[in-house]
ROTI-68015 format. One line per 4 residues: number of its first residue (from 1); for each residue z, x, y of C-alpha. Coordinates in nm, 2 decimals. Layout:
// ROTI-68015
NUM = Z X Y ~ ...
//
This chain:
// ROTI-68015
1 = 0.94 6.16 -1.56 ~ 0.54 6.20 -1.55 ~ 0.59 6.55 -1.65 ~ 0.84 6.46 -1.91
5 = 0.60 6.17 -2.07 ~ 0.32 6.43 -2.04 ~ 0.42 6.74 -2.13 ~ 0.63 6.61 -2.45
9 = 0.29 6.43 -2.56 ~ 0.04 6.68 -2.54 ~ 0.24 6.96 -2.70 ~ 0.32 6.71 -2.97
13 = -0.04 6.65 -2.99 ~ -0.15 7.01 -2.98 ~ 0.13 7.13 -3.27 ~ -0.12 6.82 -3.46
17 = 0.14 6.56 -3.50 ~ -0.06 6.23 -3.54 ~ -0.12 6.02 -3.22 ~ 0.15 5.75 -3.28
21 = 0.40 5.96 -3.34 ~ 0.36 6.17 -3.08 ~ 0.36 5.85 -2.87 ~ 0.72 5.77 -3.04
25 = 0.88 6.08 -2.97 ~ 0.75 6.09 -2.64 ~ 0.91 5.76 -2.61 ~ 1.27 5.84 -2.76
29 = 1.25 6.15 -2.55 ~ 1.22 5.99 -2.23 ~ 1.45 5.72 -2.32 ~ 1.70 5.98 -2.38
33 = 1.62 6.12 -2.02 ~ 1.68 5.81 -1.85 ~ 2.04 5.73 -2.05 ~ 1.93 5.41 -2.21
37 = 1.80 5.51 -2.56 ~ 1.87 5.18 -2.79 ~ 1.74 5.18 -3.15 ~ 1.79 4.78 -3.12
41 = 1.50 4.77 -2.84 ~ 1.30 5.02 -3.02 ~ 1.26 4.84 -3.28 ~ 1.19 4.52 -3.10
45 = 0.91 4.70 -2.90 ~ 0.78 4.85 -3.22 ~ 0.77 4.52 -3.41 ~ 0.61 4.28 -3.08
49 = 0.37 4.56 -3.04 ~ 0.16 4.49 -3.36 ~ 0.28 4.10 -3.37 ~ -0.03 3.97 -3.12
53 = -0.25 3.72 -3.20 ~ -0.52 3.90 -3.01 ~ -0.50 4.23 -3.23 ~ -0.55 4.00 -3.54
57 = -0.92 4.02 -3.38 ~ -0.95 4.40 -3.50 ~ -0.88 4.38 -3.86 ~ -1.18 4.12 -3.87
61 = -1.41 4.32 -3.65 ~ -1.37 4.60 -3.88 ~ -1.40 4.41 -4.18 ~ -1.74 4.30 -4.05
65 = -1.83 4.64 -4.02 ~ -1.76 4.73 -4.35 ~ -1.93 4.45 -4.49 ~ -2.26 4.47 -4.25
69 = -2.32 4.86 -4.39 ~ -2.24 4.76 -4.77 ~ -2.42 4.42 -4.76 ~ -2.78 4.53 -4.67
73 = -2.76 4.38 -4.29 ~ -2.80 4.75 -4.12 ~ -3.13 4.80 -4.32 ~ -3.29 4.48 -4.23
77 = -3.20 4.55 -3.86 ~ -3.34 4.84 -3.87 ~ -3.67 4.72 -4.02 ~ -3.73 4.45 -3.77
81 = -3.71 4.69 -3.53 ~ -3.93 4.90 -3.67 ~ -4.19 4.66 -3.72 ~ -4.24 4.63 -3.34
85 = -4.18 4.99 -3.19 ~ -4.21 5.23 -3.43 ~ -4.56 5.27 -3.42 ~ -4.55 5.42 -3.07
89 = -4.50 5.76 -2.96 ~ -4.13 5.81 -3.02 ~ -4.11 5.55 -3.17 ~ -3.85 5.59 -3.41
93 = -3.59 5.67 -3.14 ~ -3.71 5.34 -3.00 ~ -3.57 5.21 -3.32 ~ -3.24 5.37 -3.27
97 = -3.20 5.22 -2.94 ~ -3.27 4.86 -3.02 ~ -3.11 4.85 -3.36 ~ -2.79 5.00 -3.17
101 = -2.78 4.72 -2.94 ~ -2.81 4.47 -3.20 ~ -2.53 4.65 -3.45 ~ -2.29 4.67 -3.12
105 = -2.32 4.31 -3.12 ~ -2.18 4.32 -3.51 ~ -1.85 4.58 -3.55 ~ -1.71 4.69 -3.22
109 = -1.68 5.02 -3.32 ~ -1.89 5.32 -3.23 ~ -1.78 5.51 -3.54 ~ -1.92 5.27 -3.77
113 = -2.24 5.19 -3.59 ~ -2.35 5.54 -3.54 ~ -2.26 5.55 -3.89 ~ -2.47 5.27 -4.02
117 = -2.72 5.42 -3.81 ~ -2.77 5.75 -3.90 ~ -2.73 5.71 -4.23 ~ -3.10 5.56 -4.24
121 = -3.25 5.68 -3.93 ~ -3.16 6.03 -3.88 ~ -3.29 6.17 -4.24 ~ -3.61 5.96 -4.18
125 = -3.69 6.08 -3.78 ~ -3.63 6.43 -3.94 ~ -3.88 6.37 -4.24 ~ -4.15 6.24 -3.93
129 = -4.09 6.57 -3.77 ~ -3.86 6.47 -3.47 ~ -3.64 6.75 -3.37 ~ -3.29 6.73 -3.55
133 = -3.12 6.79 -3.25 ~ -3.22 6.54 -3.01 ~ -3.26 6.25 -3.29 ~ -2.90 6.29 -3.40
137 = -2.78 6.30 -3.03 ~ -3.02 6.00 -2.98 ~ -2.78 5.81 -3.24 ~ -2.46 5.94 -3.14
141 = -2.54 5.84 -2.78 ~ -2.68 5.45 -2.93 ~ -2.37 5.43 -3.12 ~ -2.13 5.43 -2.89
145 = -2.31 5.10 -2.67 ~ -2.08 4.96 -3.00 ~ -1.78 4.93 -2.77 ~ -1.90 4.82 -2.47
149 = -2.13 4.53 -2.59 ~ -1.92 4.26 -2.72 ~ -1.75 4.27 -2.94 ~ -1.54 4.56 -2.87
153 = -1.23 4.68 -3.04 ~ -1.10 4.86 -2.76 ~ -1.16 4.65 -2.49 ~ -0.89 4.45 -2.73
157 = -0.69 4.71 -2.70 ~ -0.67 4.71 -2.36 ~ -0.67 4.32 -2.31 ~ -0.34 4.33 -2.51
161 = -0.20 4.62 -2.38 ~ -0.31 4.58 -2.01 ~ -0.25 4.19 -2.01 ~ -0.60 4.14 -1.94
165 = -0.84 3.84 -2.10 ~ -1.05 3.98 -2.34 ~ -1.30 3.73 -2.35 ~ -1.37 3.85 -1.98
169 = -1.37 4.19 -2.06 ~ -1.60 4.13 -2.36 ~ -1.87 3.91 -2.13 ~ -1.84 4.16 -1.86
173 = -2.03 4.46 -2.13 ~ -2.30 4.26 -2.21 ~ -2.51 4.35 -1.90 ~ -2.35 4.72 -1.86
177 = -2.39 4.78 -2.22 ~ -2.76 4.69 -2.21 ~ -2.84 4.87 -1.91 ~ -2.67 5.21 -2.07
181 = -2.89 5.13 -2.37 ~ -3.20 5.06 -2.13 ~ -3.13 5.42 -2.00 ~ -3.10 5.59 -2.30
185 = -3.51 5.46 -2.38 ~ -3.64 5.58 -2.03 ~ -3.47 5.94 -2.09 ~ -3.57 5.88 -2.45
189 = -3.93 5.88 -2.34 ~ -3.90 6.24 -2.13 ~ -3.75 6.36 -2.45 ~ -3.95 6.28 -2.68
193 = -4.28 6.40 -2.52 ~ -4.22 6.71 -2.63 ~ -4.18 6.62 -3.03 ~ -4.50 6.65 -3.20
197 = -4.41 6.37 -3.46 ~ -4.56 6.14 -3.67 ~ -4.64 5.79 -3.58 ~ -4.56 5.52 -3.82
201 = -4.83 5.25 -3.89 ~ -4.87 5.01 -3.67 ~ -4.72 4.67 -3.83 ~ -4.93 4.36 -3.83
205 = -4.79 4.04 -3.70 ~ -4.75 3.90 -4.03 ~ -4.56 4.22 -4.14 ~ -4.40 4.13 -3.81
209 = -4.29 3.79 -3.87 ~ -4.17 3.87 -4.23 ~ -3.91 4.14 -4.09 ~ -3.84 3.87 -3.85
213 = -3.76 3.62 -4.11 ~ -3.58 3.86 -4.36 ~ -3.35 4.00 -4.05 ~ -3.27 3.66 -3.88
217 = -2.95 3.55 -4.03 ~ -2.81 3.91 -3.88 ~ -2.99 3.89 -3.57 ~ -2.81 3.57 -3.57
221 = -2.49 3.68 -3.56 ~ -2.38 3.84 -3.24 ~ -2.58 3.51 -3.08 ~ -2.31 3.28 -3.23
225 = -2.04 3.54 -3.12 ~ -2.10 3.54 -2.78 ~ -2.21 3.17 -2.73 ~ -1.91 3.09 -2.92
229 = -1.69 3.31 -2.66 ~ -1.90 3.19 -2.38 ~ -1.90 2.82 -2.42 ~ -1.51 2.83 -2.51
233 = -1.53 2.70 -2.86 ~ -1.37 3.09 -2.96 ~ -1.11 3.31 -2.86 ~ -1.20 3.66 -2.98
237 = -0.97 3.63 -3.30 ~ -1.15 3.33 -3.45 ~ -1.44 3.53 -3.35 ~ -1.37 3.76 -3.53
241 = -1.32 3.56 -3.82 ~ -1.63 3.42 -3.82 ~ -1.79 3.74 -3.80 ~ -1.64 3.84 -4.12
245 = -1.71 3.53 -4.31 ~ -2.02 3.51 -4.16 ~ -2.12 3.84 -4.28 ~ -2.01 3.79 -4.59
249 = -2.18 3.46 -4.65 ~ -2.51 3.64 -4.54 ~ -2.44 3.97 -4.76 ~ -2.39 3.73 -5.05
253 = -2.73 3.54 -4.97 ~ -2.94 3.84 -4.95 ~ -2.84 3.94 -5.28 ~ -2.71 4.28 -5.20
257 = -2.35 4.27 -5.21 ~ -2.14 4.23 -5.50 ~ -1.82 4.07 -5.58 ~ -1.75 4.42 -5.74
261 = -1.78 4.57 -5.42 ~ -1.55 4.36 -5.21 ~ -1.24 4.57 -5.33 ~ -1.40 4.91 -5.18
265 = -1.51 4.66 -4.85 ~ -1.13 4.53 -4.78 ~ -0.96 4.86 -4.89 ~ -1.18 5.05 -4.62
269 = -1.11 4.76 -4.36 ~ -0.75 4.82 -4.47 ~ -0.68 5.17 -4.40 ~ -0.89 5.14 -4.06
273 = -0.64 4.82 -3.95 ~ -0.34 5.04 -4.06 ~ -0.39 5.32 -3.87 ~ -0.50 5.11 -3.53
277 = -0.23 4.85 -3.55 ~ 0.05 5.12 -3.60 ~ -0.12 5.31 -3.30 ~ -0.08 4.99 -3.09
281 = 0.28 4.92 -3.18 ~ 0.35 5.24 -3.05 ~ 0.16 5.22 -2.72 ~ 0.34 4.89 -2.66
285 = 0.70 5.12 -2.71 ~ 0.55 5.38 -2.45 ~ 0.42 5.13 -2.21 ~ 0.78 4.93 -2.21
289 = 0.99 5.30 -2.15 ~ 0.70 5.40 -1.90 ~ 0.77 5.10 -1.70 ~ 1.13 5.14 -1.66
293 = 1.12 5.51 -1.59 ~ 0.86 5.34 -1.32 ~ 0.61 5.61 -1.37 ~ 0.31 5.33 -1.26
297 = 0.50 5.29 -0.93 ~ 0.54 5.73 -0.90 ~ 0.16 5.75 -0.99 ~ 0.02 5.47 -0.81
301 = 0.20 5.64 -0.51 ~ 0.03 5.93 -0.57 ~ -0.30 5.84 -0.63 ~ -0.28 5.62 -0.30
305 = -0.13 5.92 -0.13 ~ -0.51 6.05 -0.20 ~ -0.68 5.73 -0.08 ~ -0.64 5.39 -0.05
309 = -1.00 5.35 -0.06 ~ -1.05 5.15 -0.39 ~ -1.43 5.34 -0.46 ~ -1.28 5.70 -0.41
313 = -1.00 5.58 -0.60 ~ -1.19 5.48 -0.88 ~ -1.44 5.81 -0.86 ~ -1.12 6.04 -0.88
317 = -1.01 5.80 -1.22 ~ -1.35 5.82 -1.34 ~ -1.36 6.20 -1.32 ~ -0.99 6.23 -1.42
321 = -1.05 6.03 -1.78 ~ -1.40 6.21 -1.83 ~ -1.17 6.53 -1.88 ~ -0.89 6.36 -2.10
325 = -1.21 6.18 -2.31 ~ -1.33 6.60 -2.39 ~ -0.99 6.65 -2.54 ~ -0.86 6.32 -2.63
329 = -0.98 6.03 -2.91 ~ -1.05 5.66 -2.72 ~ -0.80 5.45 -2.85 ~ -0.49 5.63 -2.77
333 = -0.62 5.76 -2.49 ~ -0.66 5.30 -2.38 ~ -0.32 5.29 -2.53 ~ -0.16 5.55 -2.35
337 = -0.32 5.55 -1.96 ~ -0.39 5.18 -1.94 ~ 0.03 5.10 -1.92 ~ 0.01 5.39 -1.64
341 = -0.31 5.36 -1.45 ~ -0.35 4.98 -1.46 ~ -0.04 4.88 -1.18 ~ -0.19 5.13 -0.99
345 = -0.55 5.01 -0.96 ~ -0.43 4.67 -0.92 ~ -0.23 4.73 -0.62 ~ -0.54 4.88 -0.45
349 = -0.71 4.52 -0.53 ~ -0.92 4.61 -0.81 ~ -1.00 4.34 -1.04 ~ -0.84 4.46 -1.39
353 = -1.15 4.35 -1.58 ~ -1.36 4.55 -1.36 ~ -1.12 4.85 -1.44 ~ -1.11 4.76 -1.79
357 = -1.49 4.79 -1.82 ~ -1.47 5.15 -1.67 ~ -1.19 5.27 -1.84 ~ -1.40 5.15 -2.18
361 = -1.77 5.29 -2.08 ~ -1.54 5.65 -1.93 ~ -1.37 5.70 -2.27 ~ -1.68 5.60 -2.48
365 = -1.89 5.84 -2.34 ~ -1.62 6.12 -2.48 ~ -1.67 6.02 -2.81 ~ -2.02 6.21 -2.77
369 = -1.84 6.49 -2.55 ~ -1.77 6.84 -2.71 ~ -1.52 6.95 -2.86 ~ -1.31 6.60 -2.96
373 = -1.61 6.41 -2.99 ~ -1.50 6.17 -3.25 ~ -1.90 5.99 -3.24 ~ -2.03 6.35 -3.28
377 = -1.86 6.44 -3.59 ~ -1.97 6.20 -3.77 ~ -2.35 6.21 -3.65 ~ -2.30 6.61 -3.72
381 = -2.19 6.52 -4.11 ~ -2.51 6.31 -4.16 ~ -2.75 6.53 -4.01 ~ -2.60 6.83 -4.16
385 = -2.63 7.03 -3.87 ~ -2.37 7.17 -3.61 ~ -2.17 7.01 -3.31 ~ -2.35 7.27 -3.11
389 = -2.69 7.18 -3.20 ~ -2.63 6.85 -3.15 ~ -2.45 6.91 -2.81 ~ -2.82 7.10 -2.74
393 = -2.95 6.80 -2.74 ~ -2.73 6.58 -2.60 ~ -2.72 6.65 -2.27 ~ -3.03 6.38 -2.14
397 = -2.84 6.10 -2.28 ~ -2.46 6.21 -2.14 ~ -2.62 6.22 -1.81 ~ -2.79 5.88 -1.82
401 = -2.44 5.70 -1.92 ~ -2.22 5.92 -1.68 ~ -2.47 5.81 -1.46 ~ -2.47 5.48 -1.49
405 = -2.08 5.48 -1.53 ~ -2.10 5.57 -1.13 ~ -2.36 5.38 -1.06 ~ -2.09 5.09 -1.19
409 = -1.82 5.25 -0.97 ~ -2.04 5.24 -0.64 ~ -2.20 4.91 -0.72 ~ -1.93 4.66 -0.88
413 = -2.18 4.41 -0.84 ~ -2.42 4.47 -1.12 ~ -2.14 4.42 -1.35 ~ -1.95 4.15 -1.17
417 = -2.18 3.90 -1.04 ~ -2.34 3.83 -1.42 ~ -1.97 3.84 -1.54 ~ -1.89 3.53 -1.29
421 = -2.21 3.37 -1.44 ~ -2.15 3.39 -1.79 ~ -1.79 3.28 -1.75 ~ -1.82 2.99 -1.50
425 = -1.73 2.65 -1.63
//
């Protein structure tokens, strides 16, 4: 039946049907196989799959997004930064590194952070005389801390597919996701030794405080996120909300968003929720007709027929999903392993959250890995150069993160024991 699954899926997906269709078929094909094929439960499956409270988080997350980039948010970020770092040697890529922590803290999605980020930073590093390579892979690699640092659409994908708390799984990337990011800076500080580029001025504190002040209400914003998660006053969807009107509230104050350009925001926000929500409905379908063909009781056999040491386990996962993440997108790649791997992990004693976490930082880091790179694609259309060239410089930053994803395997520690402190009562 793992074959079956399998094998129907990927050939679906390499004849380019689209991912939740594929996931359907592959569905309907195995419920055929096992003799209980039932439009009636189909249906149900399909319909409880995108009726959660917890996905009603995603729409708003994205909406957030759309209006942080159309509302003038990113550019004020991205100023404060500047004001403080850009002045040194590399600076600039200094820039990209904070302002990405502070945008992951905003959308939740790596697409639309590297986006928001590129769009301003990329054409001016290139205009100081940074090498085009290396500064786009510099964003690509800063945009995807968007889905590790809270919040994060697909740790809400796997919460609700998986069963698993999100607001566990989103305070468990705060300290992972800013260690990644503190990585990228000390690799970023090799690289950029060898770019003869050209310093910005050196801001005065005044200039200082007033990029301070005009950037504040956005700083703001992931602050009242995760206190508001932390101290138990919001679940992730009311978050989520919040964010949004939040956001919007802001974008209105600062003058530079319109009520004219609300229709472009929500259609945008629209299409995005479509397409995720119809994906999750359909992962819910697969995970119910993986379960009763028991393929997380065949494959957690298996994988404890390797070991049932829980580190070796997890190493063998790890390298296993940095494979799928070359050839396969994040979300449906969440959506279609967590039903499978998750029982199996969990039987060894590993904490779900802890896997969750893993699963999220494995599959993020192949948004920036060749050839599916979804992260690269877009950083490749802004900087109007090729996958390749970009890959050139890449390769610093993808070790740093795979790095630090095993250093997070070998060491549960660093990502557990501040997850117990920021979600003790």
């Amino acid at each position: 039946m793992i074959w079956l699954f399998l094998g129907t899926l990927f050939l679906l997906l390499f004849l380019g049907v689209p991912v939740a269709f594929s996931m359907l078929v592959s569905a309907v094909v195995m419920m055929f196989a096992l003799g209980s094929f039932d439009t009636q439960i189909l249906a149900e499956n399909l319909i409880r799959g995108a009726n959660s409270f917890s996905l009603m988080a995603i729409p708003f997350f994205i909406l957030t997004g759309e209006i942080m980039s159309a509302g003038g948010m990113s550019k004020r970020i991205i100023d404060f930064a500047s004001s403080f770092v850009g002045h040194i040697r590399g600076g600039l890529g200094y820039v990209v590194i904070i302002s990405g922590v502070i945008f992951a803290g905003l959308s939740g999605s790596a697409v639309a952070d590297t986006a928001a980020l590129g769009a301003i930073l990329i054409p001016m590093m290139i205009a100081k005389g940074y090498n085009k390579n290396t500064s786009s892979a510099l964003v690509a690699s800063s945009g995807i801390v968007g889905t590790i640092i809270p919040p994060s659409i697909p740790m809400i994908l796997f919460g609700v597919v998986g069963g698993v708390s999100i607001s566990q799984l989103f305070m468990a990337g705060i300290v992972p996701g800013l260690l990644i990011s503190a990585g990228l800076a000390v690799a970023w500080f090799f690289v950029s030794k060898r770019d003869k580029s050209e310093r910005m001025p050196k801001a005065s504190w005044p200039a200082r405080w007033r990029a301070l002040v005009r950037a504040f209400w956005a700083l703001l914003l992931p602050l009242i996120i995760i206190i508001g998660l932390r101290g138990g006053v919001m679940t992730p969807t009311e978050a989520g909300v919040v964010a949004a009107v939040y956001a919007m509230i802001v974008s209105f104050g600062y003058r530079e968003l319109a009520f004219n350009q609300l229709g472009h925001v929500f259609v945008g926000t629209a299409k995005v929720t479509g397409l995720v929500l119809f994906l999750a409905a359909a992962a819910i379908v697969t995970s119910y007709v993986i379960t009763i063909a028991r393929i997380p009781a065949e494959l957690g056999a298996f994988l404890t027929g390797i070991t049932d040491d829980p580190t070796l386990l997890l190493v063998v996962i790890m390298l296993f999903m940095l494979i799928v993440g070359c050839v396969m997108d994040l979300t449906p790649a969440i959506l279609i392993f967590t039903p499978v791997l998750l029982p199996a992990v969990v039987h060894v004693g590993i904490d779900p959250v802890y896997f969750g976490l893993l699963l999220v930082i494995n599959l993020s880091i192949g948004l920036i890995t060749p050839p599916v790179g979804t992260v690269l694609y877009v950083a490749s259309g802004i900087s109007k150069i090729s996958i390749w060239d970009i890959t050139k410089g890449l390769w610093p930053f993808w070790l740093v993160q795979v790095g630090i994803l095993f250093l997070l395997v070998l060491f549960p520690q660093i990502a557990m024991v501040p997850l117990e402190f920021l979600t003790a009562k």
